[in-house]
C-alpha positions as CSV (number, residue, x, y, z in Angstrom):
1,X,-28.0,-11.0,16.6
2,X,-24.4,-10.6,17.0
3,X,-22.5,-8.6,19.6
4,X,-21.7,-4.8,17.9
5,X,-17.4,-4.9,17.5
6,X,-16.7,-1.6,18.9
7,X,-12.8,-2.6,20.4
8,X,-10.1,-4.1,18.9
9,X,-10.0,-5.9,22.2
10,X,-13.2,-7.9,21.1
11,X,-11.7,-9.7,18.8
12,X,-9.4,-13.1,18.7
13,X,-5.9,-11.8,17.2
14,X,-5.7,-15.7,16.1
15,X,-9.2,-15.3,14.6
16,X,-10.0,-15.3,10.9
17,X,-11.8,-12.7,9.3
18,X,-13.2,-11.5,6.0
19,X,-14.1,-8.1,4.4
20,X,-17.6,-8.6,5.5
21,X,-16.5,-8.9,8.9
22,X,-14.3,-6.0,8.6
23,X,-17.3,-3.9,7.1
24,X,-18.9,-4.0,10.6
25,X,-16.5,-3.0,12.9
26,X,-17.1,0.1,14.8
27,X,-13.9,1.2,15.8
28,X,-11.9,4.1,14.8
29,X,-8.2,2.2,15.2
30,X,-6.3,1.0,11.5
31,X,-6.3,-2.4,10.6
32,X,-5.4,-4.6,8.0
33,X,-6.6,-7.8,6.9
34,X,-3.6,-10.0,5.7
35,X,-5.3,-13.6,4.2
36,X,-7.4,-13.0,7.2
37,X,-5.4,-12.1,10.0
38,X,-5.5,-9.2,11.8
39,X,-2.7,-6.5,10.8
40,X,-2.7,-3.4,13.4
41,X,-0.5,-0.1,13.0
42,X,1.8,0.0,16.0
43,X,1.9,3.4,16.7
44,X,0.7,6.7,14.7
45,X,3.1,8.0,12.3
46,X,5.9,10.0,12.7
47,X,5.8,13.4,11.0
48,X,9.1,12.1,9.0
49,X,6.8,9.2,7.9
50,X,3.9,11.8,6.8
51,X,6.2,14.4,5.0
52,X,7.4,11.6,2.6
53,X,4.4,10.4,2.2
54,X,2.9,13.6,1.2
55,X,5.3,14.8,-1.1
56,X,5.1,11.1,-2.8
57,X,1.6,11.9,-3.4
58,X,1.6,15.8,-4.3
59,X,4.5,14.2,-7.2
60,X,2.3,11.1,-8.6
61,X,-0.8,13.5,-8.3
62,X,0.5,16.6,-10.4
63,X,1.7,14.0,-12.9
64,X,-1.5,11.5,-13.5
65,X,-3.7,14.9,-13.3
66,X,-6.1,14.1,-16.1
67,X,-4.8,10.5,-17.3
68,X,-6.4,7.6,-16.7
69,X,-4.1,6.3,-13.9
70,X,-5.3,7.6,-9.8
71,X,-3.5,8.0,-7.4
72,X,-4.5,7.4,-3.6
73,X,-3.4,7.5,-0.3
74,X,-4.0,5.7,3.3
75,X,-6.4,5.1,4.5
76,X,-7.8,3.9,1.3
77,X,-8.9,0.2,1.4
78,X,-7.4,-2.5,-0.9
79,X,-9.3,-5.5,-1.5
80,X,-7.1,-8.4,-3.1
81,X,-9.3,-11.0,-3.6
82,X,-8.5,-14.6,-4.8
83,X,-9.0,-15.2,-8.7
84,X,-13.0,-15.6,-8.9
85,X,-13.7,-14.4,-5.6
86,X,-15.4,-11.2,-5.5
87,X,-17.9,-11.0,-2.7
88,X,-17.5,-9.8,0.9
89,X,-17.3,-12.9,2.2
90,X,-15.0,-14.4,0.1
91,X,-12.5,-11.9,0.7
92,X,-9.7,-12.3,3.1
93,X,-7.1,-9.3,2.3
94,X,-7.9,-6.0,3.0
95,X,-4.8,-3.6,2.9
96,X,-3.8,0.6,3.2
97,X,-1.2,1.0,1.4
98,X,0.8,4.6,1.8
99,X,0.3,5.3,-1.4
100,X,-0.6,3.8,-4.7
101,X,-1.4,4.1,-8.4
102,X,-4.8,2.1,-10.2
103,X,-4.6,2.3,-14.1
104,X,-7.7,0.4,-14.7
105,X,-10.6,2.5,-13.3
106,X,-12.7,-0.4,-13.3
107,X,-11.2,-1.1,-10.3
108,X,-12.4,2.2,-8.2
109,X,-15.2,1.7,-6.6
110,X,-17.3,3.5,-4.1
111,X,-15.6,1.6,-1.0
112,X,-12.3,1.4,-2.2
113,X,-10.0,-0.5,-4.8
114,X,-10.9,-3.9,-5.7
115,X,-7.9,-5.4,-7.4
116,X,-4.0,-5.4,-7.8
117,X,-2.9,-1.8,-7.8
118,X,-0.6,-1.1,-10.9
119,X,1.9,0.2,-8.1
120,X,2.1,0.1,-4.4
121,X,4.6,2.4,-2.6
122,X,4.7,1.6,1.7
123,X,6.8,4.1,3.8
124,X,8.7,1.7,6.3
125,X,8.2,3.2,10.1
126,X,9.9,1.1,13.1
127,X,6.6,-1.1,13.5
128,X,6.0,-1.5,10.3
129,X,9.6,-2.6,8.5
130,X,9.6,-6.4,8.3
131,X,5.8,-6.3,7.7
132,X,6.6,-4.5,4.7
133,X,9.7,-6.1,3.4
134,X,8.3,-9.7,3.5
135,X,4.8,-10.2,4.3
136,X,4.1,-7.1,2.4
137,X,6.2,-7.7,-0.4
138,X,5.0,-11.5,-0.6
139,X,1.6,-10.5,-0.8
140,X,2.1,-8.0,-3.1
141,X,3.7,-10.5,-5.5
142,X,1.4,-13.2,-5.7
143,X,-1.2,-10.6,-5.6
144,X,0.1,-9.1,-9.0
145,X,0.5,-5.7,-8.0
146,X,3.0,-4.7,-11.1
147,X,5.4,-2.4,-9.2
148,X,6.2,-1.7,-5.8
149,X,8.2,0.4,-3.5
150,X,9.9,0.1,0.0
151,X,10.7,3.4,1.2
152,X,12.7,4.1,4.4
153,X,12.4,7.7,5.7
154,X,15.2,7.1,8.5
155,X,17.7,5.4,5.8
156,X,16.6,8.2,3.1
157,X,16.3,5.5,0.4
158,X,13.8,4.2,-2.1
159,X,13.7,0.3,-3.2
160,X,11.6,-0.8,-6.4
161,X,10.6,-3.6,-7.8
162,X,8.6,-4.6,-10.9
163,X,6.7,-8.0,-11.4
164,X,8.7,-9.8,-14.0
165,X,5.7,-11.0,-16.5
166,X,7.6,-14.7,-17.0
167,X,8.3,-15.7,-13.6
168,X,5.2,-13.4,-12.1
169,X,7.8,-13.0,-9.2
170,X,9.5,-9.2,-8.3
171,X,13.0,-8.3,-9.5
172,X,15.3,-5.8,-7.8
173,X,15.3,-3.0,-10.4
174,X,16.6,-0.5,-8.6
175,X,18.0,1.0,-5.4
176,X,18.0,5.0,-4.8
177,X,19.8,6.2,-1.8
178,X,21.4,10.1,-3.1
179,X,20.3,12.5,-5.4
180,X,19.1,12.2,-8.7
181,X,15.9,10.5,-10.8
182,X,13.9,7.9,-9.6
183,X,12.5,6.3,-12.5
184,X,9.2,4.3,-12.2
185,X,7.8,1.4,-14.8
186,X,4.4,1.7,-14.2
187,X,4.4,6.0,-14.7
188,X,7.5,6.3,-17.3
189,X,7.3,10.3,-17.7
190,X,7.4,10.8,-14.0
191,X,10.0,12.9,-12.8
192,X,10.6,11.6,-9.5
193,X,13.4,13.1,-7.8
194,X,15.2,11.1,-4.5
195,X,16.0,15.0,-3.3
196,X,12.6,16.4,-3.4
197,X,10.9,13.5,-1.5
198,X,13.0,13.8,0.8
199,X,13.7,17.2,1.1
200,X,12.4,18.0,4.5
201,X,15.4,15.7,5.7
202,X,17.7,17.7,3.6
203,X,17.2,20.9,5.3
């Protein structure tokens, strides 16, 4: 019988490990799984962090209400799984986005979201930046998560990109750093606006 993982410590940070592995860890610290490497938060977030969060989710939330499309927020698990690999074992990514948006409820299941998000939306904190603008982004991509979103609460600005169906690869469509709409592909009658998210800066 194998030893019960209740520390971080217990494991090899050059190890790799799968969702079932993941499953039977017993501690209470955030981690990732990114192709099977072991992604740890740096440090908690910073109330800046949280408020745009929240008011990202309280936004996507009051507009999906009663559509098809949910909305969820970390920590929520994220399985992307290799094309015709759907068990436990098989799997090697297991992510928390900040916040994200699933279309096809087929998707939602009891232990999380199995499957490409429609769009992903990470809130950059000081640990977490390049982690989100490359190994992030590049996982994201090749995943075929449809839209997603860089968001620096210190910079005050909001980057999207949206998976261009010929190339499968992101494009730049847009770069929000002042006031006015925020327009989003996958939720077109959203009224996102850059001065309500983040308006507890503003004050």
């Amino acid at each position: 019988m194998s030893a019960v993982i209740s520390s971080l410590a217990q494991l090899d940070p050059n190890g790799t490990y799968s969702y079932a592995d993941y499953l039977t860890w017993q501690f209470t610290e955030l981690v990732e799984l990114l192709r099977g490497k072991i992604m740890r938060r740096m440090s908690a977030p910073t109330d800046q962090h949280q408020a745009v969060v929240g008011e990202l989710y309280l936004a996507i939330g009051n507009h999906v209400r009663r559509q098809p499309c949910q909305v969820r927020v970390a920590p929520y698990d994220v399985r992307l799984a290799k094309k015709g690999t759907t068990s436990d074992q098989a799997i090697h990514t297991v992510v928390q986005p900040d916040v994200c948006v699933i279309c096809d409820p087929g998707k939602i299941e009891k232990r999380g979201c199995l499957g490409a998000p429609d769009l992903v939306i990470e809130v950059t904190s000081p640990g977490t930046a390049v982690r989100d603008w490359k190994s992030k982004y590049d996982l994201y991509e090749e995943s075929g998560v449809l839209e997603y979103w860089v968001v620096s609460p210190t910079d005050q600005t909001i980057t999207a990109f949206v998976l261009a169906p010929d190339t499968a690869r992101y494009c730049l469509v847009g770069e929000f750093a002042g006031p006015g709409p925020v327009p989003c592909a996958t939720l077109p009658g959203l009224a996102l606006d850059w001065g309500n998210i983040f308006e507890e800066d503003a004050r």
